[in-house]
VMD Tcl script that draws the C-alpha trace (Angstrom):
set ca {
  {-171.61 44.87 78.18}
  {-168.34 46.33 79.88}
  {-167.13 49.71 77.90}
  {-163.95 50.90 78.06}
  {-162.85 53.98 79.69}
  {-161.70 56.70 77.43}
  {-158.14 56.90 78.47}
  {-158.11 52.70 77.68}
  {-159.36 53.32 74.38}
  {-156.00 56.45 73.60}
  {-153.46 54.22 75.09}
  {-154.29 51.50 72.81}
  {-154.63 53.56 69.90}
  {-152.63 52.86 66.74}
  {-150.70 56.31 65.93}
  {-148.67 57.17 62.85}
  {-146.01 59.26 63.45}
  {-146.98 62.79 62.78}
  {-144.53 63.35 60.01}
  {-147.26 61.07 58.16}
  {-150.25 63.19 59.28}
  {-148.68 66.50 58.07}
  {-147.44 64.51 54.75}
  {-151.52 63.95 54.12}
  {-152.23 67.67 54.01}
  {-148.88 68.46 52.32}
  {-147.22 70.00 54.92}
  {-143.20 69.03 54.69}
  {-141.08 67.76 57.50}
  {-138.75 70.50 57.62}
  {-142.15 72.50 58.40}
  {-142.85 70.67 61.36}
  {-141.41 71.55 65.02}
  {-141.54 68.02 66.62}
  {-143.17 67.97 70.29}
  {-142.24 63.78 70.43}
  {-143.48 61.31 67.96}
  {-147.04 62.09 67.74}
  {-147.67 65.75 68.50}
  {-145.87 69.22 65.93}
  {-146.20 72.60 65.90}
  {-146.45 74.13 62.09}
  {-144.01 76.53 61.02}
  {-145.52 80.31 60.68}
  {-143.65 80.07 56.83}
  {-145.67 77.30 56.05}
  {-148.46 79.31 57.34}
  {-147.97 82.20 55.41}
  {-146.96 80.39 52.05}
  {-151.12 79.07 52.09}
  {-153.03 82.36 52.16}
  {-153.81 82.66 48.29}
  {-154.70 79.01 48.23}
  {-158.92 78.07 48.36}
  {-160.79 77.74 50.85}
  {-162.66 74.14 51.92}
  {-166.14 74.19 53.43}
  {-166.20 75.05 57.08}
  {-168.71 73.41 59.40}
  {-169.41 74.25 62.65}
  {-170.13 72.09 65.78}
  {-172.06 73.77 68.80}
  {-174.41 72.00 70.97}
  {-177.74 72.61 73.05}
  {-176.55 73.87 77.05}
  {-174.82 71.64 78.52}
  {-176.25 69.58 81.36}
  {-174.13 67.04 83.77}
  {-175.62 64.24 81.81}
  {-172.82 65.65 78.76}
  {-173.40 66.18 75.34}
  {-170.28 65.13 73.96}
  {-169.82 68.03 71.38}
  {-166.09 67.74 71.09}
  {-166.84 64.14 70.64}
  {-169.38 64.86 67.62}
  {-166.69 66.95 65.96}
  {-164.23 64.30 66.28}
  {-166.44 61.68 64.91}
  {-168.07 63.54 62.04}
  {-164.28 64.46 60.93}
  {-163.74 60.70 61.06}
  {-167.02 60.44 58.91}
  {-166.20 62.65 56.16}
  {-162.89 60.83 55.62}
  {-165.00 57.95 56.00}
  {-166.94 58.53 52.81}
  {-163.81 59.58 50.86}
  {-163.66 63.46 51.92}
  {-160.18 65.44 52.63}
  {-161.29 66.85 56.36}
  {-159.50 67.62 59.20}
  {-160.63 69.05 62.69}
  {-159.82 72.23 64.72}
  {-160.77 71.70 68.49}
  {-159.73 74.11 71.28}
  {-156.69 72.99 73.87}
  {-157.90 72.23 77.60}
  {-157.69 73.90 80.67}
  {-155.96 72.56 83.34}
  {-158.71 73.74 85.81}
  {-161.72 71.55 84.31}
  {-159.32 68.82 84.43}
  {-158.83 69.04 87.65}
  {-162.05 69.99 88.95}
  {-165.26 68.40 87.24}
  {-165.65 68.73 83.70}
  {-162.76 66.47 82.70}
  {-160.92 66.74 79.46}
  {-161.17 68.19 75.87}
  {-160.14 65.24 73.71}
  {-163.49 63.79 72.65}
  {-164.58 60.62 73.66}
  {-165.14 56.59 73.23}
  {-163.94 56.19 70.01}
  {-164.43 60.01 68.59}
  {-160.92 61.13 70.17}
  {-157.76 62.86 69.54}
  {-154.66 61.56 70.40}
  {-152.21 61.45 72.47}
  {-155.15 62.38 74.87}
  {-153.22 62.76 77.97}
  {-150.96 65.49 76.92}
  {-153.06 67.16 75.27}
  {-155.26 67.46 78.62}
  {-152.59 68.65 80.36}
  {-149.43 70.19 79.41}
  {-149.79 69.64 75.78}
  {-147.12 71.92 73.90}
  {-146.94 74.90 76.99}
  {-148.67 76.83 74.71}
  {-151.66 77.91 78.08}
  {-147.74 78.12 80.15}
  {-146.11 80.98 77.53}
  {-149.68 82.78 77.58}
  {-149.59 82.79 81.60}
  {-146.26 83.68 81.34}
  {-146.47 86.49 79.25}
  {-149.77 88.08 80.76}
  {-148.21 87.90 84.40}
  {-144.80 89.19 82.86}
  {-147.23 92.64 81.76}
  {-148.33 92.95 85.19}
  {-144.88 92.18 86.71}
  {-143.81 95.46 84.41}
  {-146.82 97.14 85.68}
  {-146.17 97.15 89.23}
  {-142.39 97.42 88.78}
  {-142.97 101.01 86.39}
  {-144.86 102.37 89.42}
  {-142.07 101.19 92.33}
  {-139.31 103.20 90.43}
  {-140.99 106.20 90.08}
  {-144.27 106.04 87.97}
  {-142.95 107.91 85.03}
  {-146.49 107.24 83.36}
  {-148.68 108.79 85.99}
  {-150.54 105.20 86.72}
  {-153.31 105.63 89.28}
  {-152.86 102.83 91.44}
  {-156.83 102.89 91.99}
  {-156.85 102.33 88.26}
  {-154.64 99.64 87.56}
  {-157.47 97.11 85.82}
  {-154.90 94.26 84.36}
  {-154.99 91.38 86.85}
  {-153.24 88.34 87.11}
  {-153.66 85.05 85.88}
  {-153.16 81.04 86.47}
  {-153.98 78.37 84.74}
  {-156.37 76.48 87.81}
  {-159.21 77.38 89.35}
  {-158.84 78.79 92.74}
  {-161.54 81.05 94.28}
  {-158.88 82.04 96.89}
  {-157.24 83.84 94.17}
  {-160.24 85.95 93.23}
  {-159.84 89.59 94.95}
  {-156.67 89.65 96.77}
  {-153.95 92.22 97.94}
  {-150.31 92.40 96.52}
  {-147.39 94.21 97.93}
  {-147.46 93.82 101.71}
  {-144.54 93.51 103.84}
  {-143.17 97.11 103.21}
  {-141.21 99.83 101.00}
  {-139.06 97.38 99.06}
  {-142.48 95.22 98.15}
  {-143.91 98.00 96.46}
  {-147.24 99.88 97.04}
  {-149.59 97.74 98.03}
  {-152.83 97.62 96.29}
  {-156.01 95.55 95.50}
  {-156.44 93.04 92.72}
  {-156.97 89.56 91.95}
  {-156.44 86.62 89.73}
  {-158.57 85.04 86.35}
  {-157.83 81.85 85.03}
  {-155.74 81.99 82.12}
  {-158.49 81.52 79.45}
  {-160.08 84.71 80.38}
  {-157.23 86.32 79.87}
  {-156.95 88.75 76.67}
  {-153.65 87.87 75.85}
  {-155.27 84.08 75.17}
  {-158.32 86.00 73.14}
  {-155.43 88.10 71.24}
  {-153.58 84.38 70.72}
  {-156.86 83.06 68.97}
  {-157.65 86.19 66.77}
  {-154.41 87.47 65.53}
  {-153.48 86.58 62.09}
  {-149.49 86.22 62.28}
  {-146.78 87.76 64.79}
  {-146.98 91.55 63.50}
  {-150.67 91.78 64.23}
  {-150.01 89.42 67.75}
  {-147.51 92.05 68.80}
  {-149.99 95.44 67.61}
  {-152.89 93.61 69.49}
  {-150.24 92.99 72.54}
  {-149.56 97.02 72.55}
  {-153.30 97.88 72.11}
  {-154.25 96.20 75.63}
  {-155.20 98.92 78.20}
  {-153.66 98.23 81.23}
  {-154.07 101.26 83.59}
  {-155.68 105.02 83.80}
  {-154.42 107.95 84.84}
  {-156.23 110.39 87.43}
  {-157.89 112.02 84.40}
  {-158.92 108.58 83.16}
  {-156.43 109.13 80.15}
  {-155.69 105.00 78.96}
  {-151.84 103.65 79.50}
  {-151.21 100.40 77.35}
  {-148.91 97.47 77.50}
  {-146.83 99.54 74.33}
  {-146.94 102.53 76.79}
  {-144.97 100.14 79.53}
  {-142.48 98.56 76.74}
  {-143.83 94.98 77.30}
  {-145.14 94.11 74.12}
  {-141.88 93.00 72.52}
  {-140.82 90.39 75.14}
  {-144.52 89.12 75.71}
  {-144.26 88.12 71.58}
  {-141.18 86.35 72.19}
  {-142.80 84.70 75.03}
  {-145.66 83.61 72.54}
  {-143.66 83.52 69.22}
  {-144.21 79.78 69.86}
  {-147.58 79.36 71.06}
  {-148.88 81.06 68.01}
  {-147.74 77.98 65.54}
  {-150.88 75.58 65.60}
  {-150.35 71.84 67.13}
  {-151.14 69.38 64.54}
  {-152.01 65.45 66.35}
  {-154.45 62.84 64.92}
  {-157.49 61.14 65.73}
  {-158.00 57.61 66.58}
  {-158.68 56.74 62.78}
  {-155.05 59.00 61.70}
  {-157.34 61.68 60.43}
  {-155.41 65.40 61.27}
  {-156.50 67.71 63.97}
  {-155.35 71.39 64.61}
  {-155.50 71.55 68.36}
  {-154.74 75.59 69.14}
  {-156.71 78.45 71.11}
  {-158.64 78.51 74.11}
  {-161.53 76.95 75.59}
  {-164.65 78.30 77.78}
  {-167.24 80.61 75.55}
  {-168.81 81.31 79.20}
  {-166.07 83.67 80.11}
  {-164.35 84.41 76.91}
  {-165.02 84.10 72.93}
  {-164.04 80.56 73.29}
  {-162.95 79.27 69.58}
  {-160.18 77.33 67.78}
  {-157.52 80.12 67.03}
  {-158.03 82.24 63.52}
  {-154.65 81.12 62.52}
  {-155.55 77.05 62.52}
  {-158.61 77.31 61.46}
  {-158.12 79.97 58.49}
  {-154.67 77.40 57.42}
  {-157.15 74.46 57.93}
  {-159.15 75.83 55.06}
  {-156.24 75.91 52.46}
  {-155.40 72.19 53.48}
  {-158.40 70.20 53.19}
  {-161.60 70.20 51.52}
  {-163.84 70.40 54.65}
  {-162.74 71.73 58.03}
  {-164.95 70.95 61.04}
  {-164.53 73.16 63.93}
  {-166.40 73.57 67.17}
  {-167.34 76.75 69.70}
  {-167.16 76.06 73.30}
  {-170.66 75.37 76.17}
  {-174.16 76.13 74.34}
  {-175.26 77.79 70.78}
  {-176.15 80.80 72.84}
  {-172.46 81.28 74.05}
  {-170.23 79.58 71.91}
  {-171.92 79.50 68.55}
  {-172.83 83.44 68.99}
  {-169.08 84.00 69.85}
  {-168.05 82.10 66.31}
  {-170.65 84.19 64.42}
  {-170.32 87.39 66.14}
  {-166.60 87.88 66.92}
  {-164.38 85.44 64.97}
  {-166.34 85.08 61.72}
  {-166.54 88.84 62.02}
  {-163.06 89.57 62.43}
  {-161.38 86.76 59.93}
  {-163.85 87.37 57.23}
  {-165.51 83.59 57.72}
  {-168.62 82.33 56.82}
  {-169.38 78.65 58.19}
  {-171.30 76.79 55.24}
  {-173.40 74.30 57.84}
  {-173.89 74.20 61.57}
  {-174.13 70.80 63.41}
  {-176.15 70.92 66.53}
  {-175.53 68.35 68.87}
  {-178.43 66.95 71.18}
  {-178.88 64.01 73.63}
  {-182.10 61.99 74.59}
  {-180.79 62.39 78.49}
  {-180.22 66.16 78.18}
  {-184.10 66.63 76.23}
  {-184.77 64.93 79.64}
  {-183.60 66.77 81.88}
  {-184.81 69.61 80.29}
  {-188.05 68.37 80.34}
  {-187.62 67.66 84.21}
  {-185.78 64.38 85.00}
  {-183.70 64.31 87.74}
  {-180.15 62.62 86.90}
  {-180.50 59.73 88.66}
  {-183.81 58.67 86.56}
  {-182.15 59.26 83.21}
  {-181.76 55.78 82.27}
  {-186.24 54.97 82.36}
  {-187.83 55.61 79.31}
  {-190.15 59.11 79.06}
  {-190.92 60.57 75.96}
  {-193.28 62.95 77.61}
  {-190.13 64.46 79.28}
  {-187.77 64.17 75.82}
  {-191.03 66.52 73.82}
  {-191.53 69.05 76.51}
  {-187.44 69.38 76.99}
  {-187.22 69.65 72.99}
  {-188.03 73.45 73.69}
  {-184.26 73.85 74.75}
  {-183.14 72.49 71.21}
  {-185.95 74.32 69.14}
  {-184.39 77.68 70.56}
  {-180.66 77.09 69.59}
  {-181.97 75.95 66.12}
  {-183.93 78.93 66.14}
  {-181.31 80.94 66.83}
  {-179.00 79.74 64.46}
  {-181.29 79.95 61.74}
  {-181.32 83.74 62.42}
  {-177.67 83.84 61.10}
  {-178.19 82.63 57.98}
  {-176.79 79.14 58.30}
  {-178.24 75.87 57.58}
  {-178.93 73.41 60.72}
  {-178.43 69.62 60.98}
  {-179.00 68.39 64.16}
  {-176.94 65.44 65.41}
  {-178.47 63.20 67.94}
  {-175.55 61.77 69.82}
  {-176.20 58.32 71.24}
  {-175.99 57.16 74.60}
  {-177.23 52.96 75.29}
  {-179.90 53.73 77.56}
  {-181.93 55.79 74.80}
  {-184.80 54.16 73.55}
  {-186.35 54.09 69.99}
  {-189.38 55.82 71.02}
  {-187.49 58.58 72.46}
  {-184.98 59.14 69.52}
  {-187.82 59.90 67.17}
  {-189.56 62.06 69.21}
  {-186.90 64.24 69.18}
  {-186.77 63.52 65.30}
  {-190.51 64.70 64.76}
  {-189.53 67.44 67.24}
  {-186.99 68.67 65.12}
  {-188.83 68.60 62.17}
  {-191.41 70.75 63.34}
  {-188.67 73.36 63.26}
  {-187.60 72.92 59.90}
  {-184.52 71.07 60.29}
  {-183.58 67.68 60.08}
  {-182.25 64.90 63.21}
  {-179.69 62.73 62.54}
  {-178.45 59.32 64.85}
  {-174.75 59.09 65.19}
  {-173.24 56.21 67.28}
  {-169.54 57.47 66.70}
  {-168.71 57.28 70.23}
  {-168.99 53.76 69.98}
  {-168.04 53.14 66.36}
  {-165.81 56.11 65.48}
  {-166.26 57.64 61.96}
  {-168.80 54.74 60.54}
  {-170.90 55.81 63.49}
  {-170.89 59.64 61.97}
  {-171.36 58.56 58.23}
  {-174.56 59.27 57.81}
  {-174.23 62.25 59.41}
  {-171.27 63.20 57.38}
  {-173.11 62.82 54.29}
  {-175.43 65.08 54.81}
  {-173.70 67.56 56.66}
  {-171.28 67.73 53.10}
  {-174.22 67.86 50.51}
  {-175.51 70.57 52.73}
  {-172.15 72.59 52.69}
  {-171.24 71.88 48.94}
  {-174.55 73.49 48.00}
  {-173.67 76.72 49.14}
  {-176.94 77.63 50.65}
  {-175.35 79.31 53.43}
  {-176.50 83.01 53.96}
  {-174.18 84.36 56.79}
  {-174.57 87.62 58.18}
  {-173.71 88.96 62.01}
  {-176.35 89.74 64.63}
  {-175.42 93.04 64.99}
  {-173.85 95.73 62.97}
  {-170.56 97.16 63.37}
  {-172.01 100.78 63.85}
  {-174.85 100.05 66.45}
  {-173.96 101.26 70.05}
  {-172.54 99.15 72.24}
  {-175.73 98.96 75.01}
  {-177.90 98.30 71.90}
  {-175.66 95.20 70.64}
  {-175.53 94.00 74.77}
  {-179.62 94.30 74.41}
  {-179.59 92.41 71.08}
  {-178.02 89.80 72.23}
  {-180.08 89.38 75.19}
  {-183.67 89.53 73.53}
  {-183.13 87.83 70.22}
  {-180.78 84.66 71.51}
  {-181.46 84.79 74.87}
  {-185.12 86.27 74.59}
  {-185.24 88.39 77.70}
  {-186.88 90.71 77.68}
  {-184.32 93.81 79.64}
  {-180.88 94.09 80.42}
  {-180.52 95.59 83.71}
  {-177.11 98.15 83.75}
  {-176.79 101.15 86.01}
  {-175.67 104.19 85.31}
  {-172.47 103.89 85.93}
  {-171.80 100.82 83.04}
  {-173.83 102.70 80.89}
  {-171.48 105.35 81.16}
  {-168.78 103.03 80.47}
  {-170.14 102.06 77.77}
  {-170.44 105.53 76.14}
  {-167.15 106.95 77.45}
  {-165.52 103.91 75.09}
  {-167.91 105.04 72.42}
  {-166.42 108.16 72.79}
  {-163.02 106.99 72.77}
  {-163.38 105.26 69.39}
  {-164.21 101.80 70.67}
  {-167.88 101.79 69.51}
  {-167.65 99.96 66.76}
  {-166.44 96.99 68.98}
  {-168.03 93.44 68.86}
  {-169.45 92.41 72.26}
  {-168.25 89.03 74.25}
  {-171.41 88.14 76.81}
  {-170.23 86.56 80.20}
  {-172.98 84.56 81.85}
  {-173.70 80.97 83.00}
  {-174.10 77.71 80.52}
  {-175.94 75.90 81.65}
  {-179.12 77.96 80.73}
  {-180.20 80.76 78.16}
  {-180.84 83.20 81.30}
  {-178.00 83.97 83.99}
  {-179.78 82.00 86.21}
  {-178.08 78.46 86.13}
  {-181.29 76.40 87.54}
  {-183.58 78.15 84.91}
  {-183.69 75.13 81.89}
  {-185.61 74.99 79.03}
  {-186.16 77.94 77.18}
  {-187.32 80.87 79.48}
  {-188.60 83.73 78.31}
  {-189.21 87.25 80.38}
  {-186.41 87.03 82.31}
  {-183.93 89.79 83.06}
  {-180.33 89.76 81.84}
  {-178.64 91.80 84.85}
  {-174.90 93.49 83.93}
  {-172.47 93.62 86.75}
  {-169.48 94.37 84.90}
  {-167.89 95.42 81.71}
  {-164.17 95.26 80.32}
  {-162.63 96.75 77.55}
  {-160.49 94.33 75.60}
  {-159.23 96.79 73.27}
  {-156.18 94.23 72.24}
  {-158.55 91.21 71.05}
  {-160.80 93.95 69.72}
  {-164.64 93.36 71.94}
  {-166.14 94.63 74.92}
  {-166.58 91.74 77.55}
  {-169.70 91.85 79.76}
  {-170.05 90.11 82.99}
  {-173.77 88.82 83.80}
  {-175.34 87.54 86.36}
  {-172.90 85.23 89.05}
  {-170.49 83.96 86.69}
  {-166.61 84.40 88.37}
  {-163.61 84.42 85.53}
  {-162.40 82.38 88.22}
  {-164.17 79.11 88.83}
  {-163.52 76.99 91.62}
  {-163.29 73.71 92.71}
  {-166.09 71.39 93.52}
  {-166.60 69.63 96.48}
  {-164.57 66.62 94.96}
  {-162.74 67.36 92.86}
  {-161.52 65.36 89.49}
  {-157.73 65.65 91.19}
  {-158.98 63.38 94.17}
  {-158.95 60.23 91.31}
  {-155.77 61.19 89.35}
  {-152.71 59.25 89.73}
  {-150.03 57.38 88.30}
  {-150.45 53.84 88.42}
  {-147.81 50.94 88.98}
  {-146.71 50.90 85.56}
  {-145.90 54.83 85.57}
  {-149.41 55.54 83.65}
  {-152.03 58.19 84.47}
  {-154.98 56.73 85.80}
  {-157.75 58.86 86.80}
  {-158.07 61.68 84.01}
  {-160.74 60.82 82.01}
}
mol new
graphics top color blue
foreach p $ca { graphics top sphere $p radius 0.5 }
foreach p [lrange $ca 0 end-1] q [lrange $ca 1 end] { graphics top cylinder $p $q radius 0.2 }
display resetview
């Protein structure tokens, strides 16, 4: 049986135009900023008018770690959004925009999949609204006024050995990381070392996703440390007079983008992608509006529970007062697999030997996200070469830990595929069993919160930091930044910082090589292990295949 490719199934999609999707959550015309037929931005006075309004359920979407074999999480959220509207519930998604650099080198897009997708999928996997552009723009604009205060005459005292705001682009290119700027003489400026970070790590995208309107986007903008002086006194975008024009810049990236799914269902698509590097959630502002518009709002938190899902509990639920009523755990048969062992190229033979013993992987993040309070469904999304046998081994599997498995074919079938799913997923959330609470106080120090992370969801058993990041750590303490949430840098692909280790290890190490105050989104980010805030390319990469083809269509993207 031939399937069609994902980018087949968007072109052929049947859209309304999205002055109907924003009439099915009430939203007027006038409150829409058209971006073509089938893509708005929502006014920030439409915004604002919702706030005293209820709240709907929200339900969270997070996933095991990620493997090549793909776990199709975005789909999962796509498809049980489809579901609930299936069986006659107001729902509507919020999903995370893409980054051009997966796209173009090997993890493909962020629009869901088979028939679990928004649309229109190809803008929204590239250019989409600009909204990644105006947050390049405006970071790069900070450290153009950064380099420019110190050429005419330094007013501010910035030590040029101190200068830790870098630059950004939306791409990954490890020629970019460490590099020198200001060569070729006096009227260059005074050359010095930096480097560059793809734009998701940047804070000004981690300030996007948690501010709540423009007034706290622009304080947040002002907060950002930029520089030090020789006595290690902080200078801050307000000190260098950027944070005005860096709002306008993002005045409107801060509007959510409302599109539609394959079955017309709405989607907020706003905020930044990859929880390996950054908090990596759907921006406060669509998902806390999402909440006064529909009944149920499914959302999802970027790479595996241990990341992504920790992220949503720890730093945004934290900081916007939310409290997710049910948590949807998405598993494959192929990655149980190749957790238990399986190369990729064997996937497709039956072993349920190797689906039990790489079950330990999923028993961990359900574990884990148990420990927050939440209820856990887990959602067992279907690929053709899994075999009955192996599907209910991971259902007794799962059942051992207390929770329940569900099949969902909405990859192939779109929303009737997730309907079982749905149904359970809403009885779970309108029962209000749901007993959030943080990880980690506000109050504990900030090395303690780093080590409880690491031991209770990623059960090491030390953090390694040296003296001087534990000094770091206690000179912010000092400073007043103590009470800070933390935002954990390390690989995805397994609970440890060692990318190769799968399953669920236990007494490894958790080594620290770097930490960075975001003092504008409000946490402390820690870099672990190898991971780069600026990935590179593969060996072939996804740009190789992309093209237009005769008939001025992409071909190659997805």
């Amino acid at each position: 049986m031939g399937y069609k490719s994902d980018i087949e199934i968007a072109r052929e999609a049947s859209k309304k135009p999205i002055q109907e999707i924003g009439a099915t959550l009430g939203i007027p015309e006038a409150d829409l900023l058209p971006f073509g037929h089938d893509k708005a931005k929502v006014s920030a006075g439409f915004i604002a008018a919702q706030r005293d309004k209820k709240n709907g359920r929200l339900i969270l979407v997070t996933a095991i770690n990620p493997t090549p074999a793909g776990e199709g999480k975005t789909t999962t959220t796509v498809g049980l959004t489809d579901g609930l509207n299936r069986i006659g519930k107001k729902a509507m998604l919020c999903i995370r925009e893409a980054s051009l650099g997966p796209c173009f080198g090997m993890k493909g897009g962020a629009a869901g999949g088979g028939y679990a997708q928004v649309v229109p999928m190809e803008e929204m996997n590239l250019h989409f609204t600009g909204d990644f552009h105006a947050i390049t723009s405006a970071h790069n604009l900070l450290a153009a006024m950064i380099d420019n205060h110190i050429y005419w005459g330094n007013a501010l005292e910035i030590d040029e050995r101190r200068v830790v705001w870098r630059r950004v682009l939306d791409m990954n290119d490890r020629a970019l990381r460490d590099v020198v700027t200001s060569l070729g003489g006096v009227s260059n400026g005074f050359p010095r070392q930096t480097g560059f970070d793809i734009t998701v790590a940047s804070e000004v995208m981690a300030i996007l996703c948690l501010a709540n309107d423009l007034e706290d986007l622009q304080q947040r903008l002002g907060n950002i440390i930029v520089a030090y002086r020789r006595d290690r006194t902080p200078i801050t975008c307000r000190d260098i007079k950027a944070d005005g024009a860096m709002t306008v810049l993002l005045q409107q990236a801060m509007q959510p983008n409302l599109v539609q799914t394959l079955e017309n269902n709405p989607a907020f698509v706003h905020g930044g992608p990859f929880a390996n590097i950054a908090h990596g959630c759907n921006s406060v502002v669509a998902t806390t509006t999402a909440l006064k518009l529909a009944d149920y709002v499914v959302t999802e938190a970027g790479f595996g529970a241990d990341l992504g899902a920790e992220k949503f509990m720890d730093i945004k639920c934290r900081k916007a007062g939310l409290s997710p009523d049910c948590v949807v755990l998405v598993a494959t048969v192929r990655a149980m697999k190749m957790n238990g062992g399986v190369q990729r190229a064997d996937l497709g033979a039956e072993n349920v030997a190797a689906v039990t013993e790489g079950c330990a992987n999923l028993g961990r993040h359900i574990g884990n996200l148990k420990s927050f309070g939440v209820p856990v469904v887990v959602a067992i999304n279907h690929f053709v070469t899994d075999t009955d046998a192996e599907i209910q081994a991971v259902r007794d599997y799962v059942e051992t830990q207390g929770s329940e498995a569900i099949l969902c074919r909405h990859w192939e079938l779109g929303g009737e595929g997730a309907a079982e799913l749905a149904t359970r997923v809403a009885q779970i959330a309108d029962s209000a069993v749901s007993q959030f609470a943080p990880l980690y106080r506000d109050e504990m120090p900030l090395f303690e919160k780093i080590e409880t992370i690491a031991k209770r969801i990623y059960r090491a058993d030390e953090v390694l930091a040296d003296k001087k990041i534990r000094e770091q750590l206690k000179a912010w303490e000092d400073a007043g930044y103590g009470d800070l949430p933390i935002c954990m840098a390390k690989t995805q692909y397994s609970f440890s910082t060692d990318p190769n280790l799968r399953g669920a290890p236990t007494g490894h190490s958790v080594p620290v090589r770097e930490v960075r105050l975001s003092a504008g989104a409000g946490f402390v980010v820690v870099i672990c292990g190898q991971i780069m805030t600026m990935p590179g390319l593969p060996r072939k990469p996804a740009a190789e295949a992309i093209h237009l083809n005769d008939l001025g269509q992409i071909e190659g993207l997805f």
